[in-house]
N, C-alpha and C positions, 0 to 999 in steps of 0.2 A: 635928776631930771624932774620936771616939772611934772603935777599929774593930768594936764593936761594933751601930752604927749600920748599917751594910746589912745586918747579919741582924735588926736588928729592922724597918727596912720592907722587906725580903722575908717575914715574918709580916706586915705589915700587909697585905698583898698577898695570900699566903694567907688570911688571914681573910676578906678580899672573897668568897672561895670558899665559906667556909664560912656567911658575911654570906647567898649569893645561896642554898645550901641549904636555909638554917632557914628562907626567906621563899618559895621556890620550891618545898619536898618535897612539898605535895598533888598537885600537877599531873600529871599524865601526860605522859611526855615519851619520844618511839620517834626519833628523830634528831639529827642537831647542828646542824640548819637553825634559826637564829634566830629565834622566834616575832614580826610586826611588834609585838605590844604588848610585848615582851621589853623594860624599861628597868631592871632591878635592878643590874645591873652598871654602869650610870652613876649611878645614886643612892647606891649604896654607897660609886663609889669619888671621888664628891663630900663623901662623909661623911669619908672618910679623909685628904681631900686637903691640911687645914690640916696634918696629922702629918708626911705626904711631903714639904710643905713645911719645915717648921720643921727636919726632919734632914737637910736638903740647902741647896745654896745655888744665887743665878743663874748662867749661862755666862759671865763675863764675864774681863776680864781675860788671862790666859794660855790662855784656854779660849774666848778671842770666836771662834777660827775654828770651832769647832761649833756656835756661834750662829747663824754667818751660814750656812753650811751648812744647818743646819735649817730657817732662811728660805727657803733658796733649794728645799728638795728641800717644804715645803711651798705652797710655790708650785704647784709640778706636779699637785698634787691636784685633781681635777676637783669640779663643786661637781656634789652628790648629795644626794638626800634622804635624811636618818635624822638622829641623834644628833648635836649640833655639839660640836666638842670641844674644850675649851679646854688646848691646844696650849704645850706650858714646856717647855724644856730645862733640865734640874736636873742640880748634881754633888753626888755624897757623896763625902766627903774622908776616905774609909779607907782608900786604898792598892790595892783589888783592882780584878780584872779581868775586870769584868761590866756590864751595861747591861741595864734593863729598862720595862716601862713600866704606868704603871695605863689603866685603860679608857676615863679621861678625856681624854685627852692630856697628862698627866704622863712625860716622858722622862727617867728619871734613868740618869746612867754615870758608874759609879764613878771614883775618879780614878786611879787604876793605868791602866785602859784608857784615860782622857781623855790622860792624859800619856804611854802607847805610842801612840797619835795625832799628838798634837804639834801641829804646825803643820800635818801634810799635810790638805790638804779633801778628797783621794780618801778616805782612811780614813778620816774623820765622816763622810762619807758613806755607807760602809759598813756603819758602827756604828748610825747615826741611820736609813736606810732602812729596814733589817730591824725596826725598833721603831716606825718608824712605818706601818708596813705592818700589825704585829700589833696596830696599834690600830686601824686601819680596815675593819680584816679584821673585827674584834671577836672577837678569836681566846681572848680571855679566859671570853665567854661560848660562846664554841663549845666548848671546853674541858669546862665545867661543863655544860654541857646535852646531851655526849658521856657525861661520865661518871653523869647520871643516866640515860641510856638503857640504858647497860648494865648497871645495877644494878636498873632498873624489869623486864628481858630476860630479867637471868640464871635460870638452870635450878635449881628447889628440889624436893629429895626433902624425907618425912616420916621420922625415924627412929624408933623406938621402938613402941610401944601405942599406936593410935589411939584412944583413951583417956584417954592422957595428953597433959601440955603438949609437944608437939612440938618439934623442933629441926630448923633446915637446913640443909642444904650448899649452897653452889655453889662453883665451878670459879673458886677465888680467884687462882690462878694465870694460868690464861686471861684473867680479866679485867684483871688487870694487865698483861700480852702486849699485851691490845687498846688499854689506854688508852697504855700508852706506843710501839707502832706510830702512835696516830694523833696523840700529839703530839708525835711528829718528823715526821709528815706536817706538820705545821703549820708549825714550823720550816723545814722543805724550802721548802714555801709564801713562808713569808714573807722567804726570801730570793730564790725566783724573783721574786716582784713589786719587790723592794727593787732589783735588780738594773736593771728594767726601770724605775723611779724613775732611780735613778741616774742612766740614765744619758737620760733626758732632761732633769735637770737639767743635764749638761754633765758628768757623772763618772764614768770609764770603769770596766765593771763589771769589769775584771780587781782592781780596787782591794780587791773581798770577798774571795777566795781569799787574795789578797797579806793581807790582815786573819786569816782563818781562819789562815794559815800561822804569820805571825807569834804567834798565842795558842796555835797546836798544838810551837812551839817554847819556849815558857815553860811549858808541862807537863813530868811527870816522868814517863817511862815511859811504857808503853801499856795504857791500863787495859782490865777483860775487859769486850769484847763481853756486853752484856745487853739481853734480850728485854723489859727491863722500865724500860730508859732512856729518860728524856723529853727528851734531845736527843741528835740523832743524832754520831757520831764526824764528826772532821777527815775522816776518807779518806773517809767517806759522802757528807758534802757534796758534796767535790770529784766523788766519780761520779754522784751524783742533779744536778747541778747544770752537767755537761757540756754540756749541749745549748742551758740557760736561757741559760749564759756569749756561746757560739754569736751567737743569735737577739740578745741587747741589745746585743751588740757591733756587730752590722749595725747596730741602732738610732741608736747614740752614733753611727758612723761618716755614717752619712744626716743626722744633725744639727747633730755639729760636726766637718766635715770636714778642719778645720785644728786637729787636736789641743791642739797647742800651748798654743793661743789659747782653750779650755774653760777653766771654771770649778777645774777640776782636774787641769786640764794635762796633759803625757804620763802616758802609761799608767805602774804600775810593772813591776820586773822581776819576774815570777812563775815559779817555780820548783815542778812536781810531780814529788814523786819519790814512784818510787811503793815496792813491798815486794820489798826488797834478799833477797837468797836468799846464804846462807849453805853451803860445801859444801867439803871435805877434798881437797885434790889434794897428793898427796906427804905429804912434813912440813907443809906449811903450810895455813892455812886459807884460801879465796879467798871473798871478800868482793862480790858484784855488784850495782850499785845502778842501776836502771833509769830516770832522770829524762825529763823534757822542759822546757825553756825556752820565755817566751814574752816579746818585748820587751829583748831581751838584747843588748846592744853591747859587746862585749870578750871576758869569759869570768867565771865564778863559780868557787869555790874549795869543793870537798870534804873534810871533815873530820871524820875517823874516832876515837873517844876511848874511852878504855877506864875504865870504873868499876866498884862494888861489886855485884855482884851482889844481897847483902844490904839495900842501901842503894834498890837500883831493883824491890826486889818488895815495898816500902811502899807503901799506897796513895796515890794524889797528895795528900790533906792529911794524908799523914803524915810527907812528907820534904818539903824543898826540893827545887824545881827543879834541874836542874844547871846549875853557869855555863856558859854559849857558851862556846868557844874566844875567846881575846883574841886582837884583830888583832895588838898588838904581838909573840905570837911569831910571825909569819905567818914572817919568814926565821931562824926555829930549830925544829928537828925536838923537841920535847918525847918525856919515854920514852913520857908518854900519849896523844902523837896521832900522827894518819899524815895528809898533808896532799897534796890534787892539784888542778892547776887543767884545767878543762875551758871548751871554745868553747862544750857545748852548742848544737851547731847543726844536728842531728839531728831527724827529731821522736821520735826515741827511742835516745838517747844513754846508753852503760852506762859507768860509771866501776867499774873493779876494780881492789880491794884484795887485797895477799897478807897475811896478819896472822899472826904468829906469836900462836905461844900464852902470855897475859898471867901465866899462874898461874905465882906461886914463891913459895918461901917466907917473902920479903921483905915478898909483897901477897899472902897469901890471900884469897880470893876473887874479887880482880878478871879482868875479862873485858872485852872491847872492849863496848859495848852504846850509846854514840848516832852520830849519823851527823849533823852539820850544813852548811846549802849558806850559802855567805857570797858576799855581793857583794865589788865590790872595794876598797871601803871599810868590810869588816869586817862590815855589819852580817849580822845572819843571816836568810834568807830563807825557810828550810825545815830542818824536823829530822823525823830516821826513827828509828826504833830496828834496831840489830844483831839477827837472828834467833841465838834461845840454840840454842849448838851442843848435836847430839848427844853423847849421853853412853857 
């Protein structure tokens, strides 16, 4: 499949929005509580669904274990009145790393994501909770019938001659503040409930973090904070999501008390680190990286790398990622990385770095700037960004 194919059913997917607009603007609408005759978001997105189909394919084969995954976390669903939804797991085969879903029960994930999954059923689990939370939630039409309350709300002055054809303002700015606050509240949402899925199906919720982590380590950089973004950052999650983590973990543990022996088997190794502070002692710079472990038997390996400064203030589609650290120099000191193994066995363990200063004339512009946490078989678990020093 072409990799044009997920942006075109991510427009099919917006259009639904625009589908429930043109059929819904007379209405008067003051909240995001679902109206009971509310059905436009299943109708539409039954119109669209032979499209979703045809640019995807079934779960099968290299991908059967998020089949069965999705059976099993569909299971867990309580049977409720409203809307019945006809329930597919679908892959599009363009390589990225994303997962979404229409209002039907259409679940498509990309196969970039489907295949950093793999085999584990903790992380389908992950993946497929949080999606199908947001279809039950009907978080599509809460979406659309948030943003027409706040456009039915907003504040209009008259400019000009009351005389003439009038023009209005409103607070285009605020409104966009509001709508993308409340759809990262939804996101938030939709991983507490996913979590709490999880892990009655038998799949320990640390599996979502250890999922978050892993996708906030195949980014590039740390993009800016904005008041106007419809999903919340890596670190957000992890601190909105402390407490959900908590409270499901009791759950799994009351359920399947023999880990093991779950559908998802032991927990994985999860690794927060959190915001490494950067600070001048002598000649050298010292480097301090805050983390905590969870599920950890041995020790994890910190790894400090130094790249172009020019190359990491592109916005993430506009550079490649950078590569992990390869295992195999684990027993050679490269001139670009600085390498330490820690027990982690703290609940808040600091690994420091002395880093000499990268810049010569050889590599202008380079500076140390990521920070990756590796198990002990290389793979990576967590990545931070170096704070850019003082100038």
């Amino acid at each position: 499949m072409e990799a044009g194919s997920a942006t075109f059913l991510r427009l099919l997917l917006s259009f639904l929005l625009i589908c429930l607009a043109s059929a819904y603007s007379q209405q008067p609408l003051d909240s995001a509580e679902i109206p009971p005759n509310f059905a436009l978001d299943m109708q539409t997105a039954a119109r669209l669904r032979p499209e979703l189909l045809a640019q995807s394919v079934p779960a099968t084969g290299r991908y059967a274990a998020g089949r069965l995954v999705f059976e099993r976390l569909l299971a867990q669903l309580p049977n409720s009145p409203g809307p019945k939804f006809a329930w597919q797991l679908r892959i599009v085969e363009d390589g990225e790393l994303n997962a979404y879903a229409s209002p039907d029960g259409t679940v498509l994930v990309e196969s970039g994501l489907a295949q950093l999954a793999g085999a584990s059923t903790g992380l389908w689990a992950a993946i497929l909770s949080h999606e199908i939370t947001h279809v039950v939630r009907r978080d599509w039409a809460r979406r659309y019938l948030y943003q027409r309350s706040l456009e039915n709300s907003r504040a209009t002055i008259v400019l000009g001659d009351p005389g003439l054809p009038s023009a209005s303002w409103a607070d285009s700015e605020k409104l966009s503040a509001d709508m993308g606050r409340f759809c990262r509240q939804l996101e938030i949402e939709a991983d507490r409930n996913g979590l709490v899925l999880m892990a009655r199906a038998g799949y320990h919720p640390d599996f979502m973090p250890a999922l978050h982590h892993l996708l906030h380590a195949q980014s590039s950089g740390t993009p800016a904070k904005s008041l106007y973004a419809m999903h919340p950052c890596w670190e957000e999650r992890d601190r909105e999501l402390g407490r959900a983590y908590v409270d499901a973990s009791l759950e799994f543990e009351r359920l399947w008390p023999a880990w093991y022996a779950s559908p998802g088997g032991n927990p994985p190794i999860v690794v927060f680190a959190e915001q490494p502070t950067l600070k001048k002692v002598g000649s050298q710079w010292e480097l301090q990286i805050p983390m905590r472990c969870q599920n950890l038997a041995g020790a994890v390996e910190v790894v400090v790398r130094s790249g172009s400064l020019q190359e990491n203030s592109l916005p993430p589609d506009a550079a490649d990622p950078p590569d992990p650290p390869s295992a195999k120099s684990r027993n050679r000191q490269l001139p670009n990385e600085l390498r330490q193994l820690t027990g982690c066995t703290s609940p808040r363990t600091t690994v420091t770095f002395e880093l000499a200063d990268t810049h010569s004339r050889s590599k202008p512009g380079a500076e140390w700037t990521d920070i990756y946490v590796l198990d002990a078989w290389g793979a990576v678990l967590a990545r931070a960004d170096v704070p850019r020093r003082a100038r």
